[in-house]
C-alpha angles and dihedrals in degrees: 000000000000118000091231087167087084096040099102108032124188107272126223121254109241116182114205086234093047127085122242112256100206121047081209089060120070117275119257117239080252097053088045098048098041086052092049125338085198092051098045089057102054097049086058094041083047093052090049088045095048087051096054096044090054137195114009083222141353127210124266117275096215090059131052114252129246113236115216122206108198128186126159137176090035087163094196088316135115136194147168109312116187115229121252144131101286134030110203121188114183100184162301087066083168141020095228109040096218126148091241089061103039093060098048090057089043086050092051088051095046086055095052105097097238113130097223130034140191140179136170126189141264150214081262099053096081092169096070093060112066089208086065112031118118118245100240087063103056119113089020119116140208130233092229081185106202092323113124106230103205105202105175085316140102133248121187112204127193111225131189112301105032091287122145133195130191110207125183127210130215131168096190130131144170108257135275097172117238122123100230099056104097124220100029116156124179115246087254098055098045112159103211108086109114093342109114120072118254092222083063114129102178119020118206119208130160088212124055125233111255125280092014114100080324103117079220091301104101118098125275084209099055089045083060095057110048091058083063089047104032096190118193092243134013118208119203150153135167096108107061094182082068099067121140135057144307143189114207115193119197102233138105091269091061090048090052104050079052090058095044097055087043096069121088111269104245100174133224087330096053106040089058098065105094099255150172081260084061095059093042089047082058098054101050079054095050098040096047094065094039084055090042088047103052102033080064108043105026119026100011126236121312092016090109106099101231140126142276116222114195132196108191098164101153097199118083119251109300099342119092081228115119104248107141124061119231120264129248127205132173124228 
């Protein structure tokens, strides 16, 4: 039975002139324009332009689609999940990482009616890292039921309508120190170059790539690799303040709103010297009416072959309260 009684905490007041108090919580307009006024318009011009240009695919009209359920950062607890044809986790199912409550949210999914279901770890699921595993959980072992536990490795699933779909797995995330958070790996020893399978659909990560749902904190390495991959969707957790929907297009307005959040915030000062920020501001600009322009009069919407990036996170910013709905996406 769901725990409804968490379902709508109490949120925090954030006034437009006031600064954010948590970096795990959403910036403030303040916080945005006094980082980078530039900046801070074309996010809001992206997001407009995104909106406009629609879905990066839609599912084929002559099968029937397969509806995806995605939640992600449950931390022990569990919600409402909408039924569909495939449950997706995509990590910190707990706060502690022990055995004990692993299982029992292993167990709550298992008993969800989705067909197929998949989960990955987090930073939270310390039982799955050796490195960070207690002590009074080694040699125990977990029922896994009929879940697919995707651990840096592929698993191909056959849908209605004779439709198949390969997904990868992987728990990995930059590092946040802590002992007891579990797949951290240093910016210079990032693990994703050349490391998930080109024939991959739906990739599975517990971190985000970096400037996508992210508040700044994905990772610049993933994001590179998924431009050599370019799955249909992308799953992912870890920020919870990131959670929603968004459409990634691979095309050279996407690479330049990535540029253009890669470069160091200056402020009004800065943002007024005629700068390589200008050009790429422009670009977005340019490229997300070409792309608008052509999604609506020539291939349709949804006709572009991009990504979905999905936040599901269910807490609620930088609390371990459900706050945010899973997400729901058709194939």
């Amino acid at each position: 039975m769901a725990d409804d009684s968490k379902a709508k905490p109490r949120r925090k007041q954030q006034w437009p002139w006031s600064r954010r108090v948590n970096d795990w919580d959403p910036p403030t307009p303040l916080d945005r324009i006094l980082d980078s006024p530039l900046r801070a318009l074309i996010s809001f011009i992206y997001a407009i332009l995104l909106s406009l240009r629609g879905a990066p695919f839609k599912p084929p009209r002559n099968k029937p689609p397969v509806r995806v359920v995605c939640i992600s950062d449950t931390h022990t607890n569990t919600t409402s999940v909408p039924n569909g044809d495939l449950l997706i986790h995509a990590g910190d199912m707990t706060n502690a990482g022990t055995v004990q409550e692993i299982q029992a949210q292993i167990d709550w999914m298992a008993s969800l009616p989705h067909r197929e279901k998949i989960i990955i770890a987090g930073n939270h699921d310390s039982y799955f890292d050796p490195k960070s595993r207690k002590a009074e959980d080694r040699g125990k072992k977990l029922n896994f039921r009929s879940i697919h536990y995707l651990e840096n490795k592929s698993v191909t699933l056959k849908f209605k309508g004779g439709r198949k779909w390969t997904f990868y797995g992987a728990p990995d995330i930059p590092y946040i120190g802590g002992s007891e958070h579990a797949f951290q790996y240093k910016a210079d020893a990032a693990p994703w170059k050349n490391r998930i399978p080109r024939e991959t659909d739906v990739l599975i990560t517990h971190t985000p790539p970096r400037y996508h749902l992210d508040l700044d904190r994905g990772c610049p390495a993933l994001l590179d690799e998924i431009w050599r991959v370019r799955p249909r969707l992308h799953v992912f957790g870890h920020v919870h303040s990131g959670h929603g929907q968004e459409a990634v297009f691979w095309d050279e307005g996407q690479a330049s709103y990535e540029r253009l959040m890669s470069r160091t915030g200056g402020g009004f000062a800065r943002d007024l010297i005629p700068s390589g920020a200008w050009l790429d501001a422009m670009k977005v600009v340019f490229y997300g009416i070409r792309g608008i322009l052509w999604d609506r009069l020539m291939v349709g919407p949804g006709g572009s072959k991009g990504c979905l990036l999905v936040n599901p996170a269910i807490v609620w910013q930088s609390t371990t309260d459900v706050g945010n709905r899973p997400e729901i996406v058709e194939l």
